[in-house]
MIRO-6629 format. One line per 4 residues: number of its first residue (from 1); for each residue x, y, z of C-alpha. Coordinates in Angstrom, 1 decimal. Example, Ala and Ser with C-alpha at 12.3 -4.5 7.8 and 13.67 -1.06 7.14 Angstrom:
% MIRO-6629
1> 12.3/-4.5/7.8 ~ 13.7/-1.1/7.1 $
This chain:
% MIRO-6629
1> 0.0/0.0/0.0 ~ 1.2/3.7/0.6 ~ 4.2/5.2/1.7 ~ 3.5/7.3/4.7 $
5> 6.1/9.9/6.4 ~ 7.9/7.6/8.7 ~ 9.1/5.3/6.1 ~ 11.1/8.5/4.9 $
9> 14.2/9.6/7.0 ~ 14.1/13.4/8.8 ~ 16.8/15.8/8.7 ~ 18.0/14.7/12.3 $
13> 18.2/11.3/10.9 ~ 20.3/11.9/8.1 ~ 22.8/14.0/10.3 ~ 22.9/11.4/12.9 $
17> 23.8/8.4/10.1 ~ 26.2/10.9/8.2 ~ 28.1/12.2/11.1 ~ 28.7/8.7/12.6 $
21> 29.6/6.8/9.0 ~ 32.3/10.5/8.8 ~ 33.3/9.3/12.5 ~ 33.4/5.7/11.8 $
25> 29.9/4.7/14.7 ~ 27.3/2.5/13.9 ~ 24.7/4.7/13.6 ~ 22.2/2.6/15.5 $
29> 23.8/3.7/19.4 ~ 22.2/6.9/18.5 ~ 19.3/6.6/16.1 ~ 16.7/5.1/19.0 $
33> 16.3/8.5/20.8 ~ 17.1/10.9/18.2 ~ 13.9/12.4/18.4 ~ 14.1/13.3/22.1 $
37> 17.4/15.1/21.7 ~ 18.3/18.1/19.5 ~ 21.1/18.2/16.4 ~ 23.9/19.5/19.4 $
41> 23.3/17.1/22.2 ~ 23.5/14.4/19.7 ~ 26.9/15.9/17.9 ~ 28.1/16.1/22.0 $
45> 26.7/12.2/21.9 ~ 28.7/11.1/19.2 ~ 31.9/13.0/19.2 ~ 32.0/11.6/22.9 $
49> 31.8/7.9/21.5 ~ 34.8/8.7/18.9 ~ 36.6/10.2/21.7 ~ 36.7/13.6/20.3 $
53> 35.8/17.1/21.6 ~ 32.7/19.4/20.5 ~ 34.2/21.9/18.2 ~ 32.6/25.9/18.8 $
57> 32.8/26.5/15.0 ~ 31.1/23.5/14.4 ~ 28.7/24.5/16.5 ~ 28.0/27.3/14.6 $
61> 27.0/25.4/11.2 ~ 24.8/23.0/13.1 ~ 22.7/25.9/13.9 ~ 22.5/26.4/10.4 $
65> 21.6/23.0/9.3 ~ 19.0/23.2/12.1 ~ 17.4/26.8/10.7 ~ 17.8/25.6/7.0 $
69> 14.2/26.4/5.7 ~ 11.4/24.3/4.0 ~ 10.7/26.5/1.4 ~ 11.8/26.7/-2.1 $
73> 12.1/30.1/-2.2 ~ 14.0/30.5/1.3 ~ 16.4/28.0/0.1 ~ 17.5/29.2/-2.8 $
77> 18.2/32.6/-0.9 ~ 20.2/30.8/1.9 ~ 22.5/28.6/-0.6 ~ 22.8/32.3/-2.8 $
81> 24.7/33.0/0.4 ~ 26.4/29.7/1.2 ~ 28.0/30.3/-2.4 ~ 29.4/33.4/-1.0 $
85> 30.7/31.7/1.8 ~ 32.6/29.3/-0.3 ~ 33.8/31.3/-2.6 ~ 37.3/32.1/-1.1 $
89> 37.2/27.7/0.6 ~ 37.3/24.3/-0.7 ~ 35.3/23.4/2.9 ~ 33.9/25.1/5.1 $
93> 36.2/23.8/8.2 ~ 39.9/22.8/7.9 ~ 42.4/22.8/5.2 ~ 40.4/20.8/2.5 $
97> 42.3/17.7/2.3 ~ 40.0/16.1/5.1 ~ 36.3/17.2/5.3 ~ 34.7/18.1/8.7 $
101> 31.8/17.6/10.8 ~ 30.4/20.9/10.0 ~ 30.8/19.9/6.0 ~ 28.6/16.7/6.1 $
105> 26.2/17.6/8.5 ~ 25.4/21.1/6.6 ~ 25.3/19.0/3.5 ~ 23.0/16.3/5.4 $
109> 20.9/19.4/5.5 ~ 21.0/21.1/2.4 ~ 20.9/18.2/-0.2 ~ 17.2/17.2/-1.0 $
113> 17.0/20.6/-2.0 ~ 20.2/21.1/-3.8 ~ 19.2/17.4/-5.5 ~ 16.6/18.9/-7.4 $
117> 17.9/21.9/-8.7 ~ 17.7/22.5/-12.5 ~ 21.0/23.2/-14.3 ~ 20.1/26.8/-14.6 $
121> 19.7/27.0/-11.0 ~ 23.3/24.8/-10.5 ~ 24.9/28.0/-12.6 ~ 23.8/30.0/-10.0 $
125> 26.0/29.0/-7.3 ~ 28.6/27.0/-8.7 ~ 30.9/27.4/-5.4 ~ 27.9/25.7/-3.6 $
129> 27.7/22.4/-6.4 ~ 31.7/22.2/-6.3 ~ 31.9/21.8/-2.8 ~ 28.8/19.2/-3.1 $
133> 30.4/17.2/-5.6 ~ 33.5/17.3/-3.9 ~ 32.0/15.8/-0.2 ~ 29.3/13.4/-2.1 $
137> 32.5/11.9/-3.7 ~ 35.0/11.9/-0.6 ~ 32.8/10.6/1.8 ~ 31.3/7.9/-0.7 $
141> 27.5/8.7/0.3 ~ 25.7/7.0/-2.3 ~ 23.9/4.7/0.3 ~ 22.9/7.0/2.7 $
145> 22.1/10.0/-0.5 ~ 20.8/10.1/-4.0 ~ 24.1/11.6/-6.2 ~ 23.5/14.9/-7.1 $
149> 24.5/15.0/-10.8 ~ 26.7/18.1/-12.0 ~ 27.6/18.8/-15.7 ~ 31.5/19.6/-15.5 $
153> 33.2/21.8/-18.2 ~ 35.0/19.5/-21.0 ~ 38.6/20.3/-22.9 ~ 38.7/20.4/-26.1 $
157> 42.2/20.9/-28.4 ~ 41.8/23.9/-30.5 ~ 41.3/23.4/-34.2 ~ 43.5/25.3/-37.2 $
161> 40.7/27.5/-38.8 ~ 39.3/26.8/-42.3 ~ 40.8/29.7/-43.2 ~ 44.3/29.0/-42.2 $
165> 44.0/25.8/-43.8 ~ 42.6/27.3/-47.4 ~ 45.7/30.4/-47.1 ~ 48.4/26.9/-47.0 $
169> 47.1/25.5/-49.6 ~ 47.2/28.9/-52.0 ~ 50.5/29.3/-50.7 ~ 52.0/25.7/-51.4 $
173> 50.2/26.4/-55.0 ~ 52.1/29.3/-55.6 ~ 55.4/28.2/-54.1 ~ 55.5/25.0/-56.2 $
177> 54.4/27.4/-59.5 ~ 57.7/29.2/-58.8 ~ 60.1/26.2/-58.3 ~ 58.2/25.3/-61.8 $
181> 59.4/28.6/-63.3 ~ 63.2/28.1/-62.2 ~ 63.2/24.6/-63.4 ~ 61.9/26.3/-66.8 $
185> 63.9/28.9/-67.5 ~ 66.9/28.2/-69.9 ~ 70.2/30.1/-68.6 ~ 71.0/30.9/-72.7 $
189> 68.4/33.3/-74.0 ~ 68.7/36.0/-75.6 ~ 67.9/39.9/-74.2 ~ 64.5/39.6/-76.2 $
193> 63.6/36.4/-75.9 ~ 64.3/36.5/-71.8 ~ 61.8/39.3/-71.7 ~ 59.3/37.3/-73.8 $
197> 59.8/34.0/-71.7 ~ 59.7/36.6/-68.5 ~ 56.0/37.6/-70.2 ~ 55.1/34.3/-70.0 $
201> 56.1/32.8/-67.0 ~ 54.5/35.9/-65.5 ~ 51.1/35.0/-67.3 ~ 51.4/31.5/-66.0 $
205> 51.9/32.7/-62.6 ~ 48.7/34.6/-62.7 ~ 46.7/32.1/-64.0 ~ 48.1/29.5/-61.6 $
209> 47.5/31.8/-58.6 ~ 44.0/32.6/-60.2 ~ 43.1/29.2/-60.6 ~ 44.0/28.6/-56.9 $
213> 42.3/31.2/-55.1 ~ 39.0/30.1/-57.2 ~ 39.2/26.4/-56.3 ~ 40.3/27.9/-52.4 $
217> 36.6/29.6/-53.1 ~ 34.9/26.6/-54.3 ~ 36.0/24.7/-51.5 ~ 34.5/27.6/-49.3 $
221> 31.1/27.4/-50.9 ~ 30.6/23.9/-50.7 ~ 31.5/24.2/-47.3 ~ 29.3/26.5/-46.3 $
225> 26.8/25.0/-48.7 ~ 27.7/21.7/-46.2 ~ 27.2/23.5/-42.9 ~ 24.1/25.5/-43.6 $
229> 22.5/21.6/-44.4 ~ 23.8/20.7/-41.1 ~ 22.4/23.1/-39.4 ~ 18.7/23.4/-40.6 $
233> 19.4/19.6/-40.2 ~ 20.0/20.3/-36.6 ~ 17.4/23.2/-35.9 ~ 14.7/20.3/-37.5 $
237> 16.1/17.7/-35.3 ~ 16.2/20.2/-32.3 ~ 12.5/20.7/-33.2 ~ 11.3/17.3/-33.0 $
241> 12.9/16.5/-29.7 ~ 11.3/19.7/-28.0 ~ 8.1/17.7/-29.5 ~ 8.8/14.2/-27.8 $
245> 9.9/16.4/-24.6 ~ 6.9/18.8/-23.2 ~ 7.5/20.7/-20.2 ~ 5.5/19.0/-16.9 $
249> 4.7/22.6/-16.6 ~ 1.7/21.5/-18.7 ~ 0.2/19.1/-16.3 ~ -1.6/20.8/-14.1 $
253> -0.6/18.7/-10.7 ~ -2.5/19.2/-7.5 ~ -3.1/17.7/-4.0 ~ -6.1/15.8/-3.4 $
257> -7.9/13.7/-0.7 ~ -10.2/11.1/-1.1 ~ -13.3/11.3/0.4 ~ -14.7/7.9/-0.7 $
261> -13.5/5.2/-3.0 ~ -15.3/2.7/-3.9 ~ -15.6/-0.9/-7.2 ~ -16.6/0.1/-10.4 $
265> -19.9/-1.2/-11.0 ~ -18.8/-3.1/-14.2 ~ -15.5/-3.6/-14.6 ~ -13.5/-5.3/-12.0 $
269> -10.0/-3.5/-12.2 ~ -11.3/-0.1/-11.8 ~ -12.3/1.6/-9.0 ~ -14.2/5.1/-8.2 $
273> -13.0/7.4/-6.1 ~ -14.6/11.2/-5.0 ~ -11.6/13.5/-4.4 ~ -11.4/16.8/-2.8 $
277> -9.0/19.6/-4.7 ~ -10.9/22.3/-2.9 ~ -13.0/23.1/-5.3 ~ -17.1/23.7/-4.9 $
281> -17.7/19.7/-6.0 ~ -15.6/17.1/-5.8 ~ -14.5/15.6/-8.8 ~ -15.4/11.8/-9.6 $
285> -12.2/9.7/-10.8 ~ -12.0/6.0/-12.2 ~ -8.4/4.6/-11.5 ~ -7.1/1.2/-12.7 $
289> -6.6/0.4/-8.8 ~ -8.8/-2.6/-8.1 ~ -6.0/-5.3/-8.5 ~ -3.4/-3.3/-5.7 $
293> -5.7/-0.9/-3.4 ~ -8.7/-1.5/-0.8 ~ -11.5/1.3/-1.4 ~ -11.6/1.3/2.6 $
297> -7.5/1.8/2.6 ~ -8.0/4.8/0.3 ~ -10.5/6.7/2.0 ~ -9.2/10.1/3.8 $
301> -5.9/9.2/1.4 ~ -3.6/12.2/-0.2 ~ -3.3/11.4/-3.5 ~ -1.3/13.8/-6.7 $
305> -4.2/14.6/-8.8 ~ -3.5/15.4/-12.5 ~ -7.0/17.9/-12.8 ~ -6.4/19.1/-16.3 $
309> -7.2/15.8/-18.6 ~ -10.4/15.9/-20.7 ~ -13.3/14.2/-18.9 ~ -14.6/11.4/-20.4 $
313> -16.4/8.2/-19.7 ~ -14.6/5.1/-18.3 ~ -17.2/1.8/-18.6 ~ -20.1/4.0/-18.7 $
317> -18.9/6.0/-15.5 ~ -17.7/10.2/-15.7 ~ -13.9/10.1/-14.6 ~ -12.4/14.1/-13.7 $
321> -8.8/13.8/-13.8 ~ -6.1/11.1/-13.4 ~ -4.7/9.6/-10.3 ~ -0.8/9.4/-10.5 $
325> 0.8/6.0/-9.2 ~ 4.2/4.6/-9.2 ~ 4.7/0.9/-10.1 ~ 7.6/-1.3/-10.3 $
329> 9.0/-2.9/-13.6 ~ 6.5/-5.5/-13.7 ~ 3.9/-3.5/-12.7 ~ 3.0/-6.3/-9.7 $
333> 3.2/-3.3/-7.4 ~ 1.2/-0.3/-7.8 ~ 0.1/2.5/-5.4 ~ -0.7/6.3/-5.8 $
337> 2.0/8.6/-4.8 ~ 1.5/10.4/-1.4 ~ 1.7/14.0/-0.5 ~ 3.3/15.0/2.9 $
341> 0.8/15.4/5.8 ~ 0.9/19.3/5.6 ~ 0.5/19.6/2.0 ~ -2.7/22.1/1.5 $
345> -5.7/20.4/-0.6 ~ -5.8/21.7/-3.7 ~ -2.6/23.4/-3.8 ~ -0.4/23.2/-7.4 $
349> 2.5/21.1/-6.9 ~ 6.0/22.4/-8.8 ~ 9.1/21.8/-10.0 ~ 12.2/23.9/-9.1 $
353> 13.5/26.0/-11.6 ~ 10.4/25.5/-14.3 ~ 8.1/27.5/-14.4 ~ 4.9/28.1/-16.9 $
357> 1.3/28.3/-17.1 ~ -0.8/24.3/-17.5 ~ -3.2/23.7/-20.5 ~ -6.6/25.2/-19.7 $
361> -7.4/21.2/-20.8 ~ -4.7/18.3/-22.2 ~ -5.6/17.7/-26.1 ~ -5.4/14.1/-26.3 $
365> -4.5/14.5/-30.0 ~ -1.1/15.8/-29.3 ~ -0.3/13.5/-27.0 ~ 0.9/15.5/-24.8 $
369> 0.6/13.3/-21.4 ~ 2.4/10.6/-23.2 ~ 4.9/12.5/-24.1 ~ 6.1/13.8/-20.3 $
373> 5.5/10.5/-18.2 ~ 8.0/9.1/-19.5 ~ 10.3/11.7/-17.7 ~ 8.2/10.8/-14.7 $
377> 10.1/8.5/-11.3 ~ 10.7/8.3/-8.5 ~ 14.8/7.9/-7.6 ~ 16.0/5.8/-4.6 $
381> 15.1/7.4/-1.6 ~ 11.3/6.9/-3.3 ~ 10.9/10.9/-4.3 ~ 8.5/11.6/-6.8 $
385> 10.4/13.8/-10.0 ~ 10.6/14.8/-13.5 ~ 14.1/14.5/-14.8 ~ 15.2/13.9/-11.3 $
389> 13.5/17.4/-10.2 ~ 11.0/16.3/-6.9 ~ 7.4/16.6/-7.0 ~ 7.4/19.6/-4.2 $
393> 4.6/20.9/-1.8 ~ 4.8/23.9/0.7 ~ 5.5/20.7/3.1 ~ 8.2/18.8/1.2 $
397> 8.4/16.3/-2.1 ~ 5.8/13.5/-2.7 ~ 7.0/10.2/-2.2 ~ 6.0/6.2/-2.5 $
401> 7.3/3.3/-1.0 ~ 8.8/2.3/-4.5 ~ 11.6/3.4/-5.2 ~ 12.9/3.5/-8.8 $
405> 9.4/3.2/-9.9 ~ 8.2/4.4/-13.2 ~ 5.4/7.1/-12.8 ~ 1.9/7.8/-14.6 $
């Protein structure tokens, strides 16, 4: 059935697993009453276990971690400042060739935020996504946290220019035309007759040169004869793949609850469901749930609503919009994916760093549903995301108990 918020670890958690795999603890002496205790009394915990004393800097960043905010907007602002911060430091404690506790636990903190961030968003604070990069990959986290991908800057050998190239050529042309000359010129002539063969050789000169700088222009219009092909080529190809990859902007996502759920009169994979979206009525959905959800279990449920599809009839009964679920490879597990607890009915869920207006209504003509699910998953920690962006709420990302799952 559903994922619910326990199955998901909190902030305190995370800190408490990542300080003690940095110190070398089992993580378990200290889990059990992490939730009586705050962030410092369990640093004071652990750091007494390794044998180690508390650290007033330290200290300092754990009040940090502690104040980071929930909000998208908030956190942007904060890391705008953290990139400051690290613009002058490798880390933000000690000399860089050994990260400290202050560096995983503020990154403990930071990351399912910092995971989701568009590439245009990355660009913004690329001291910030260094120093991630560099602690994800030093303190080998990738069982503990999803790897925060980062497009790094290539080197490419500089090329000769095609002009460069086209002058050589001219010039060996006309450098093997005057060794031609030399080797052609008798040493016996006469006055007269040196003038005339001078006349000549001069003519043939020119016309040699001539004839090279025209084929050095012929080359240069098939060229860019050649590269104006390849580019409307690649302005058409551009063109189709921004047709196969709509914006999830366009899906107009929002939290819903069900208020009763119930079989389909006909049809014995479906099921009916009423769900509130905070609007006047509540909308009547038909969802292909039968085979993996109770209509009892669903009842008082959050579910991610897609409320922009074209109503039509499923077996004879009105469906409203289109209940999202993740489901493992061979489909043998289902369920819908589940808003946090706080998440407002009816609110719009988003996707940091795109932004744009949904379709008044999907046109099932274009296809346009089937062309963004596919971009729909949930990663390992079970997030919900589009291109590895989370599903976000004013009260955190949706989740499911799948992880890896496709989404639709």
């Amino acid at each position: 059935m559903a994922a619910n918020g326990s199955k998901n670890p909190t902030r305190k958690q995370l800190i408490v697993s990542i300080l003690c795999k940095h110190l070398s603890l089992d993580h378990k002496d200290f889990s059990s009453n992490a939730a009586e205790k705050d962030i410092k009394t369990l640093y004071s915990d652990i750091l007494k276990s390794s044998g180690k004393s508390s650290n007033d800097e330290v200290m300092k960043w754990i009040e940090f971690a502690e104040s980071f905010p929930a909000d998208s907007k908030a956190c942007f602002d904060v890391l705008i400042k953290l990139n400051e911060e690290l613009a002058t430091k490798s880390v933000l404690l000690g000399n860089g060739l050994r990260t400290s506790e202050a560096d995983v636990i503020v990154f403990s903190a930071v990351h399912s935020f910092v995971v989701g961030l568009a590439n245009l968003d990355q660009g913004k604070m690329p001291h910030v996504m260094r120093w991630m990069d560099y602690i994800q990959s030093k303190e080998a986290l990738g069982d503990l946290f999803g790897t925060i991908s980062l497009e790094k800057p290539g080197f490419e050998p500089p090329l000769h220019g095609a002009k460069s190239a086209v002058d050589s050529n001219a010039k060996k042309t006309v450098q093997s035309t005057n060794h031609a000359e030399k080797s052609e010129a008798p040493s016996n002539l006469k006055s007269g007759d040196a003038k005339k063969g001078d006349t000549a050789l001069q003519e043939k000169k020119k016309s040699v040169e001539t004839e090279a700088v025209d084929k050095d222009k012929t080359k240069k219009a098939v060229g860019d004869k050649e590269a104006g092909q390849e580019k409307k080529k690649s302005s058409e190809t551009a063109a189709v793949d921004k047709d196969k990859e709509l914006s999830v902007s366009l899906l107009n996502i929002q939290v819903g609850l069900i208020r009763k759920s119930w079989k389909h009169p006909s049809a014995d994979s479906l099921l009916v469901e009423e769900i509130d979206v905070g609007e006047a009525k509540l909308r009547q959905v038909v969802s292909g749930l039968a085979k993996y959800c109770n209509p009892d279990d669903l009842t008082n449920r959050r579910v991610a609503l897609i409320t922009n599809v074209k109503p039509g009839k499923l077996r004879d009964v009105m469906s409203e919009g289109l209940v999202l679920c993740a489901s493992n490879e061979d489909h043998t597990n289902v369920e819908p994916l589940l808003p946090p607890e706080g998440a407002k009915i009816g609110e719009r869920i988003s996707f940091s760093g795109i932004d744009g207006k949904p379709e008044e209504v999907l046109n099932p003509k274009k296809k346009q549903l089937e062309k963004i699910t596919p971009n729909l998953f949930t990663d390992d920690k079970g997030v919900a995301t589009f291109k590895g962006i989370p599903f976000m709420t004013s009260a955190g990302p949706c989740t499911s108990s799948i992880p890896k799952a496709s989404i639709k």
